[in-house]
TORMI-742382 format. One record per atom (N, C-alpha, C, O, CB): x, y, z. Coordinates in pm, whole numbers, plus 50000, padded with zeros to 5 digits. Each point is the difference from the previous one (the first is absolute). Glycine has a CB too. Example, Ala and Ser with C-alpha at 12.3 -4.5 7.8 and 13.67 -1.06 7.14 Angstrom:
BEGIN
513194943150780/499115011950000/500905012050000/501044999850066/497074988550059/501545022249803/500825011950006/499235010950073/500515011150017/500674982649768/
This chain:
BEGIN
248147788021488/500935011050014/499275011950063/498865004049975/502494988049823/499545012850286/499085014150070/500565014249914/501175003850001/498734984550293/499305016549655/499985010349899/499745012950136/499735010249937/499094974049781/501175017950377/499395011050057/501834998350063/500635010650009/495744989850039/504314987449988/501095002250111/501285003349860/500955007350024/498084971750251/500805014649588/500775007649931/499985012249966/501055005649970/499084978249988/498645023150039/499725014250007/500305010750104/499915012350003/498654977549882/501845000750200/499995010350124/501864998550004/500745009150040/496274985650136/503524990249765/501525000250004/500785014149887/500935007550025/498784960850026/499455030649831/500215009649895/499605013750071/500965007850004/498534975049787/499595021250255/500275011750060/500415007850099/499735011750029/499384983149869/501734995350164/501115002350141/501504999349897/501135003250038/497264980250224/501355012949642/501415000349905/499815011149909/500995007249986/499504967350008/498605028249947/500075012749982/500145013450076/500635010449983/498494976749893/500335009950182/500015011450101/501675002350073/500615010550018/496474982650037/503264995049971/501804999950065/500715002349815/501175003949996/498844970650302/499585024049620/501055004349839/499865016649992/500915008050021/498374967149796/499435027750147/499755017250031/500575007550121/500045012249984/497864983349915/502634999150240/500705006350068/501375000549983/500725009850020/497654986950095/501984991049842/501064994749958/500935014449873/501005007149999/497434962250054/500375027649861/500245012449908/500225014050045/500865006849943/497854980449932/500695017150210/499585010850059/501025010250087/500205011950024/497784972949965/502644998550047/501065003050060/501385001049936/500855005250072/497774986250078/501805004349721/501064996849931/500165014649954/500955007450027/498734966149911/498975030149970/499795014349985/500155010250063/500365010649948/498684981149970/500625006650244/500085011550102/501425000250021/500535011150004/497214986750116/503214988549899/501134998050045/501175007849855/501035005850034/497854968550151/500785024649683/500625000949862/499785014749993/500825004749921/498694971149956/499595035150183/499545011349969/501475009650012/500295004149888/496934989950198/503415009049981/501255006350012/500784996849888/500245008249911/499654991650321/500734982449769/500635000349899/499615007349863/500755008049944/499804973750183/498395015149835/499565005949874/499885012649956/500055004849887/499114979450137/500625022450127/499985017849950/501255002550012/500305011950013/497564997950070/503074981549916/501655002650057/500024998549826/500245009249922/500894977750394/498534998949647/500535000649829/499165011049882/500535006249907/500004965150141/498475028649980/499285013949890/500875011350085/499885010349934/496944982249990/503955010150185/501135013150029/500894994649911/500145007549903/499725000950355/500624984649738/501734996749907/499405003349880/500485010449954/501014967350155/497405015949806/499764995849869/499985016449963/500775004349914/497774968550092/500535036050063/499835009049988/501555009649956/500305005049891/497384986850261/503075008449974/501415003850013/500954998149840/500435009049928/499254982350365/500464991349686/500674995049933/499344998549835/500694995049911/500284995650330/497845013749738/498985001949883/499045010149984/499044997049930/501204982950076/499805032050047/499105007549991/499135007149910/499265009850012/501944987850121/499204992449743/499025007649872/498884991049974/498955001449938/503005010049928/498574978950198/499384984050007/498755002050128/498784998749987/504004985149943/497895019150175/499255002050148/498675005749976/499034993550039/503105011450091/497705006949809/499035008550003/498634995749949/498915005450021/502895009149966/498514973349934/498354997349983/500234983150071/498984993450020/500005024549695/502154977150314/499754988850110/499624995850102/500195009150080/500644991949845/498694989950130/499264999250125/501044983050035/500704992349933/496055024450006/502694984750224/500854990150062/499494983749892/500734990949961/499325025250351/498174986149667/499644990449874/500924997449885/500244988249971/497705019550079/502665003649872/500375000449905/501404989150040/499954988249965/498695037549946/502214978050142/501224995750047/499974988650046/501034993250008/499535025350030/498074976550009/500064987750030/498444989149992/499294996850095/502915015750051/497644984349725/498795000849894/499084987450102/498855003850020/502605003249671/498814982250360/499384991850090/499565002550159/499294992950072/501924995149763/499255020350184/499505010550149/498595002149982/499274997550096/502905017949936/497114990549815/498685002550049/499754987250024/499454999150109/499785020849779/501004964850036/499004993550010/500234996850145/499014996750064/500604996049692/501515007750303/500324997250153/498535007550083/499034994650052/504225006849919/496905004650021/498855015050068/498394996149970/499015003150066/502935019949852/498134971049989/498594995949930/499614985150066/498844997050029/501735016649715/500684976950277/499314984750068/499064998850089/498934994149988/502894999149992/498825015550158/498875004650109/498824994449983/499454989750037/501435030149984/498724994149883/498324996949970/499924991849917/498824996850016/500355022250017/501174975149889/499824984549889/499904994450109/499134991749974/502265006449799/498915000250345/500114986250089/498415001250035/499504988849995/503345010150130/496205011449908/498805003449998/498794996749879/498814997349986/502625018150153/499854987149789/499014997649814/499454985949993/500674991350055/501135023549776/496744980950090/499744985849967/501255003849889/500585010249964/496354980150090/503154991349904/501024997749889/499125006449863/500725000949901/500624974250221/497225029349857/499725000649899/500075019149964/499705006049897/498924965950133/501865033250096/499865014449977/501614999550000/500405010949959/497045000150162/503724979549912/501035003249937/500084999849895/500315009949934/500354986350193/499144995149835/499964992249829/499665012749926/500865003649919/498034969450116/500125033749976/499205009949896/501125014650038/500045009449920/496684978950095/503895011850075/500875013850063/500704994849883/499945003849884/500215003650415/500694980749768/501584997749890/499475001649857/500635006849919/500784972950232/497445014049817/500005001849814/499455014149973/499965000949877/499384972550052/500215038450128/499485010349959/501585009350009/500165010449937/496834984750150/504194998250010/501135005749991/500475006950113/501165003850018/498364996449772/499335001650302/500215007850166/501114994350072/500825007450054/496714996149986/502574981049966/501284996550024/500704994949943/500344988950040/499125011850086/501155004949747/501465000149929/500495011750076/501145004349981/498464986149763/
């Protein structure tokens, strides 16, 4: 088995997932400051200590994959159990 041509397949796939991301995010950015405007509008006692995070609790980890795609598996492992990514 060639361990150097799967390494090089995994990091042409990472690299196209992190843009991938990058872009969903760049493309989602309007909508979202459109919904923290309504939430704000339609909840405003609520708004004031909310963030676009708050309103939508799996976004950070969205924002956070990127660089996990960079991470060894053993410096995820120790992130997720110390709680950085919950």
């Amino acid at each position: 088995m060639n361990f150097a041509f799967i390494d090089q397949k995994k990091l042409k796939l990472d690299s196209y997932i992190q843009r991938l991301i990058h872009m969903l995010l760049e493309n989602l950015s309007s909508l979202l400051d459109s919904l923290v405007g309504i939430n704000q509008t339609t909840k405003p006692q609520e708004a004031s200590s909310g963030s676009i995070d708050d309103l939508i609790p799996s976004l950070r980890q969205l924002r956070v994959l990127p660089d996990m795609l960079d991470m060894p598996l053993k410096s995820i492992t120790a992130s997720w159990e110390s709680g950085e990514l919950a």
